[in-house]
C-alpha positions, 0 to 999 in steps of 0.5 A: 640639707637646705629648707627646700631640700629638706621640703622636697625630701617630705614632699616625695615621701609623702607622695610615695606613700600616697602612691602605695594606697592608690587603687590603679586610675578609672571612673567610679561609678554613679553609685559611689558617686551620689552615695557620698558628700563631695568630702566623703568622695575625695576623703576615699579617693584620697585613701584608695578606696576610690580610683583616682581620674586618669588625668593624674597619671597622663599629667603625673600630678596626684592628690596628696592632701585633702580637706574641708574645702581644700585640695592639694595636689602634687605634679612632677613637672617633666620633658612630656610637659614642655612647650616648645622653649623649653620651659613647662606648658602654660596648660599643665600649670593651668590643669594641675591649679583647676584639679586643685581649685575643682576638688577643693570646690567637690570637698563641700558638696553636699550628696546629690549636688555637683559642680562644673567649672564656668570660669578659670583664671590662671596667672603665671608668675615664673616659668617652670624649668626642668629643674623644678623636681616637684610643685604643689598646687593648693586649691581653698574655697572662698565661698560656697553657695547655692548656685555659685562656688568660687575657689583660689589656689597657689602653685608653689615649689619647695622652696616657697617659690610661687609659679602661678596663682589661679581662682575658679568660679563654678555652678552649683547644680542639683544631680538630675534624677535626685532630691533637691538639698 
């Protein structure tokens, strides 16, 4: 086998075994949502014991890995996702970068504080064919402050093939109804 086998071989194990602990997609409550950091949150998505936003399954990308200020997810690009070229559209590219640069951003949120995305940046080097098995967007905070977050991330396929680079600038905010942190 190939490096880029190899790689995608690890890759689709590892999503398997995220898939197997993943609660079925929905909207978690209020609740769980102010009771937790931003990492706390993501950490119990990430371990099924949050459900995961429904846009994983309608897109078929999902989280699989998540840490301080980063967020990986991985997407099965597919005939659903195509442009009519076909080659994927520039709108799953743009959709699976912003959940990556998002959670990465979510990751250093203190409890009560939120984000939303205000600006999004997506380059696209290479297009992606229906060749292309899987592709992992890779999203790392450059800076986290009190008003502003900003975020960069890659989207690369097995082989180290770079399809696109995105970042994200996002407000910071204070949940309405909670204490300022």
């Amino acid at each position: 086998m190939s490096t880029a086998q190899d790689t995608l071989a690890t890759w689709i194990a590892e999503e398997e075994a995220v898939r197997a602990r993943l609660l079925p997609v929905g909207i978690t409550p209020m609740s769980e949502v102010l009771s937790r950091t931003g990492l706390q949150f993501m950490q119990d998505m990430f371990a099924g014991k949050l459900p995961p936003a429904s846009i994983g399954r309608t897109m078929d990308f999902l989280l699989v890995e998540v840490g301080d200020g980063k967020a990986v997810f991985q997407g099965t690009p597919s005939e659903a996702h195509l442009n009519p070229m076909g080659t994927v559209h520039g709108g799953w590219f743009a959709t699976l970068l912003d959940s990556a640069l998002g959670c990465a951003v979510h990751t250093k949120m203190p409890a009560g504080r939120a984000y939303t995305t205000t600006e999004l940046s997506v380059q696209m080097i290479k297009a992606i064919t229906p060749k292309v098995q899987r592709l992992r967007a890779i999203g790392e905070v450059v800076h986290t402050g009190r008003q502003l977050a900003v975020a960069h991330g890659r989207l690369v396929g097995p082989d180290g093939t770079l399809y696109a680079h995105a970042t994200t600038t996002c407000l910071v905010f204070d949940i309405p109804g909670q204490a300022k942190s």
